[in-house]
N, C-alpha and C positions, 0 to 999 in steps of 0.2 A: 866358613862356607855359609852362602845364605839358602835357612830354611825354605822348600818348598811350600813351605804354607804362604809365607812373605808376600814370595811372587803371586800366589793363586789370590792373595786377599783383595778382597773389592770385586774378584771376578763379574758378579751377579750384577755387578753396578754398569758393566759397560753395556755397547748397543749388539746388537747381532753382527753376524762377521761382516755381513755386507755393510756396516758403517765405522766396525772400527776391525781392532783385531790385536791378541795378545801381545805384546813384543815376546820371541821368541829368545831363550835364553835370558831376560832380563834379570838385571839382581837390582836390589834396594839400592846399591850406589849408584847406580845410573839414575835415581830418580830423586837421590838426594844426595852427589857426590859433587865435587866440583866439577863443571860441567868443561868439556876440552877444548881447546884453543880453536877456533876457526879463522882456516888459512884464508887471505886474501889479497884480490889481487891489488894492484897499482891503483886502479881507478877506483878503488873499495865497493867493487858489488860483488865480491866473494865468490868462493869456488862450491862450497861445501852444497848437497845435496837441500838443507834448509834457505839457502841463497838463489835456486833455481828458479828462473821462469820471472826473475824480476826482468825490469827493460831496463837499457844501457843508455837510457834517455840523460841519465846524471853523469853519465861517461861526457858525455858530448854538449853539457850546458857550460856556455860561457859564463858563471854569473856576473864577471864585470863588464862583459860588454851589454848583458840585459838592463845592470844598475844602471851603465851610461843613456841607456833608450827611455829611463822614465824621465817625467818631467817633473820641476823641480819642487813643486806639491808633492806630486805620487815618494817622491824619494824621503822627502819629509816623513810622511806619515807612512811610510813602510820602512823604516829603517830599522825599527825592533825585527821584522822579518828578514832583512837583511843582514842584521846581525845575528838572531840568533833562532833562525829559521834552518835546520840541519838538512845540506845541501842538494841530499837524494830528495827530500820531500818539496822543496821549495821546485826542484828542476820539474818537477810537475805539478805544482802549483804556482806557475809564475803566471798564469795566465788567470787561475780566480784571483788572484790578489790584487789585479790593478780594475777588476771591475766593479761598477757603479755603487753594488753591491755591498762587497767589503769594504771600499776606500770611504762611504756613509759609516760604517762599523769604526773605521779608523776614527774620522771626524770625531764620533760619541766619544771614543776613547779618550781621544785629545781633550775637549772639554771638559772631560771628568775630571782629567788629572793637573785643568788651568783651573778647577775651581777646587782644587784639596782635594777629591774625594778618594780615600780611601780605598784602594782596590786591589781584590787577590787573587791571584796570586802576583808575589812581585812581580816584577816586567819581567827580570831577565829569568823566571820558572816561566813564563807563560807555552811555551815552546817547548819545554824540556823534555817531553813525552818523545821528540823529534830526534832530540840528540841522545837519548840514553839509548833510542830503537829505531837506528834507521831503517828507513823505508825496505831496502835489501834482506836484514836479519828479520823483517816480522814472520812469527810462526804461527800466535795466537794474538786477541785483540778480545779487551777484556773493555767493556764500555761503562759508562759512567754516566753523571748528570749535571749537576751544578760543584763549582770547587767548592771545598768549606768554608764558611765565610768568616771563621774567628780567627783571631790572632794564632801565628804560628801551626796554622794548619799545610791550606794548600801549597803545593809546592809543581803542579804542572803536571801531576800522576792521578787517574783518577785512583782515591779509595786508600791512596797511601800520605800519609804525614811524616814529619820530619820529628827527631827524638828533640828536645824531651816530651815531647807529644804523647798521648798512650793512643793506641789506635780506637778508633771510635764504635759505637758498636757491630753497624755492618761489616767491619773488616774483621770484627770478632766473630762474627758468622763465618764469614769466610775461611778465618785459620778452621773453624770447626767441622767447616764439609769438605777440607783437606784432610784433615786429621781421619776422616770418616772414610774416606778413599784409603787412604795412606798412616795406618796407624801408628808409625817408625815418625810420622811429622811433630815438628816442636816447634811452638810457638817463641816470638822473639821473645828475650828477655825481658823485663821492665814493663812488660804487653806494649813493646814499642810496635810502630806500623811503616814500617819503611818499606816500598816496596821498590825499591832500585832496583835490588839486584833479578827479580821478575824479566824488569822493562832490557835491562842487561841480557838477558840473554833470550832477547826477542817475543817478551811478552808488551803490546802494545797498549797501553793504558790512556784511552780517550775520553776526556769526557765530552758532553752536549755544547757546553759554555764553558769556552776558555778563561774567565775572567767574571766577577761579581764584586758586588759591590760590599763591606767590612759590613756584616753583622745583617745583613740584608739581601735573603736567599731568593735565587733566581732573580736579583735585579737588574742582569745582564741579558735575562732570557727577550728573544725575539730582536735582538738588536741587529743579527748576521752571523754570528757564529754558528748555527744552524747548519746553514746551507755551506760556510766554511768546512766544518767539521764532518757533513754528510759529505762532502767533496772527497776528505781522505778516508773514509769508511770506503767508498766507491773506487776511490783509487787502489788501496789494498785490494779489494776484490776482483780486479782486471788486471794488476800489474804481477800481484804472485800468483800469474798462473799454474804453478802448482800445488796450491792448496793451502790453507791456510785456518786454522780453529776460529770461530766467531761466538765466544759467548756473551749472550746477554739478556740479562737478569732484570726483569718488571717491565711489562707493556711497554713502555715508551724508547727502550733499550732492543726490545724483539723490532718496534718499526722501523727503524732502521738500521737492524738487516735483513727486513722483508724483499729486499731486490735482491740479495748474494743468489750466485746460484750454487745452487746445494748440490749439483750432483760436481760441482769442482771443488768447494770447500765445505768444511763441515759447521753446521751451525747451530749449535747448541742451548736450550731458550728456557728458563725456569723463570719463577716468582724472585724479585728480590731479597739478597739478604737480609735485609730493613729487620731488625725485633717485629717491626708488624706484620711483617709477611714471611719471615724467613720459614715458621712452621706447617705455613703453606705446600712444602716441599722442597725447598731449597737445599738442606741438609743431604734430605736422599737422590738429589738429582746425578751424581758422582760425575757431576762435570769435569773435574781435575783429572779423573782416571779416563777419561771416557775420552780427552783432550789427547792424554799421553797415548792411550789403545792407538787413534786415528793416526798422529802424526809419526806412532811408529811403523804404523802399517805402511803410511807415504813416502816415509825418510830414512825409517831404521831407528836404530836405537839410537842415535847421535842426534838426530830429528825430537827428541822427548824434551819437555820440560822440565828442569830440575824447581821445583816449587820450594824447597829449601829456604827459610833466610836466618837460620843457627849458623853461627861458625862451628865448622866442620873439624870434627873431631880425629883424632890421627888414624882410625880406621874409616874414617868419612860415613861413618853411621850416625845417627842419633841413638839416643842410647834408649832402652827396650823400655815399655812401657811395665812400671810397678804391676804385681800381681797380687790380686787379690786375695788366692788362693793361699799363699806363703803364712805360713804359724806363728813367724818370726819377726816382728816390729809389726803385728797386721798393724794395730792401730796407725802405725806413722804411714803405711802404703795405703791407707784406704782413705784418709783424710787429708795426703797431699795432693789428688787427682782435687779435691772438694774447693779447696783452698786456691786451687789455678782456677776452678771454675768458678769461684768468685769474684777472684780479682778480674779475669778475662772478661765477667759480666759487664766491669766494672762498679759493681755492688759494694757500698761501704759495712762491713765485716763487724760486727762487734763482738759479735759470741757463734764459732761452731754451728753450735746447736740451732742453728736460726731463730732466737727467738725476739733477737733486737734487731734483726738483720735491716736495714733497710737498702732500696734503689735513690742513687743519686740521682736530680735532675740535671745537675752542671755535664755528667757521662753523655749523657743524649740531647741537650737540648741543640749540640751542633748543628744533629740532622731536623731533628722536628722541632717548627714554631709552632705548632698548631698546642694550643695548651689539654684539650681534652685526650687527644690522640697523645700527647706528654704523659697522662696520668694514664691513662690505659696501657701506656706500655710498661712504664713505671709496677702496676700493678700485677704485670704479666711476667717481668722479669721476678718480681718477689715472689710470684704463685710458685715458679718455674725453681729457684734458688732454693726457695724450702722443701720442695719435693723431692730434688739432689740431696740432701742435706740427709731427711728422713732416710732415704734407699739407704745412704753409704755411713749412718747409725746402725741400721740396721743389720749390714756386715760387720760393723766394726764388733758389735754386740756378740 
């Protein structure tokens, strides 16, 4: 049976009743079990309570007789969209895609890829956001900015990479204001950053710019993806009429979903993860919990997010957080939370004790070219690692 405590923990984190509201009855497996099959129909716009209030516009699009209406340019340079544009988001986006607009965005694309250049994520991820979460299952919509622009990163999600990648450091913030909501949470193994199985079970992962260029961040920005990707921010917001979580994390992320209307979905707005901003508040925002409160209030407990990405264990728990308290191996329980918080830093390790401890730049330079802001965080992550290091001596002691 799960403790009463379990379910009350994070309480203080959520919003007042009028914006979210307990899941009544809840247990820890519902919020980190494998989440249950939802039934659907023939035309795949589902039954389930989370499926409600989408439009049946993708019931009733032809896509081959739309393909037959383009001309024989447009079909050219939309045929990535046509292949592998996931068919609820296309049937409402058939109409920005052949304008003046995007089909200029197409063009650049084209030319990039007749003079070499480098671009990520591959073609056929560019879309994948589409097909892990159709349009129908969105429940939450989790926004981003530029793909990563290094080898073996991006893969069409924002914030998630592909193994053997280790997740970068914003997404290590993020296991950690999960963790913060949800103390039962366990980070991938290997500090992998996969976030598939999120976007699976109708977490939307958008970012600003679909596509950049290899080693050269936001060199895609201002090309038309913009107004592309505000399209489906705005589409979600009028098509799941019944509600839907919007978080988004750092100024450029809040502007748009400065038009959602808030009294139909819930929109939830902090400082970025980023190492530079994450201590800004990020941690304590309890977004994740605050996400689950709303959509159980709207949907029920089936309606919740399972934030989970451990394989699940034959009671579907993770398994309980070491105690500090315990007489009995304290040194190995108090030193192996240290040791995750090192590696999760991505912090190369030499000695415990911090006193050789340093910050790698290869960890971080993904997100930041800026070289001063490199060493300032560099410097912040070591202030940060030795001052863990000191606290959980001094229990060990």
């Amino acid at each position: 049976m799960v403790s009463p405590a379990i379910k009350r923990n994070a309480d203080h984190l959520t919003t007042p009743s009028s914006e979210s509201k307990k899941p009544k009855g809840g247990s820890i497996t519902a919020f980190f079990g494998v989440p249950k099959p939802k039934p659907s129909s023939a035309n795949g716009t589902g039954s389930t309570p989370a499926a409600a209030g989408s439009s049946s516009r993708s019931s009733t699009f032809d896509k081959e007789k739309w393909v037959q209406s383009l001309t024989p340019e447009q079909k050219e340079l939309l045929q990535l969209e046509i292949d592998t544009l996931h068919e609820s988001w296309l049937a409402h986006l058939k109409d920005e895609v052949v304008t003046t607009e995007f089909l200029n965005l197409k063009r650049f694309l084209k030319k990039e890829k007749e003079n070499k250049v480098k671009v990520f994520p591959p073609e056929e991820d560019v879309y994948s956001w589409s097909r892990h979460t159709p349009l129908h299952t969105v429940k939450a919509v989790i926004l981003g900015q530029d793909p990563y622009h290094n080898d073996n990163q991006a893969h069409g999600l924002c914030f998630s990479v592909r193994p053997p990648t280790r997740a970068p450091p914003s997404l290590v913030n993020i296991y950690k204001g999960i963790k913060k909501n949800y103390p039962d949470f366990v980070a991938p193994p290997n500090n992998g950053g996969l976030l598939t199985p999120w976007a699976e079970r109708g977490v939307l992962m958008l970012n600003t710019c679909l596509t950049v260029r290899a080693h050269q961040a936001n060199s895609h920005a201002g090309k038309g993806w913009e107004r592309f990707t505000q399209k489906a921010i705005d589409l979600v917001a009028r098509v799941r009429s019944n509600g839907v979580v919007f978080l988004a994390w750092g100024k450029p992320a809040g502007q748009r979903v400065a038009k959602v209307n808030k009294s139909k979905h819930c929109v939830l707005q902090s400082v970025h993860p980023s190492p530079l901003s994450a201590h800004g508040g990020f941690f304590d925002n309890g977004h994740f919990k605050k996400c689950n409160d709303w959509l159980a209030e709207r949907y029920g407990e089936d309606g919740i997010i399972d934030w989970s990405l451990t394989p699940v264990s034959k009671a579907a728990v993770p398994p309980p957080a070491p105690s500090s308290t315990s007489s009995t191996g304290a040194n190995k329980e108090n030193t192996a939370p240290l040791t995750d918080a090192l590696n999760a830093s991505n912090v190369d390790q030499k000695d415990q004790t911090g006193r050789e401890t340093t910050a790698t730049k290869e960890a971080v330079e993904d997100e930041f070219d800026d070289e001063d802001a490199l060493e300032a965080l560099v410097e912040a992550e070591k202030k940060e690692i030795l001052e863990e290091v000191g606290e959980n001596t001094k229990k060990v002691a």
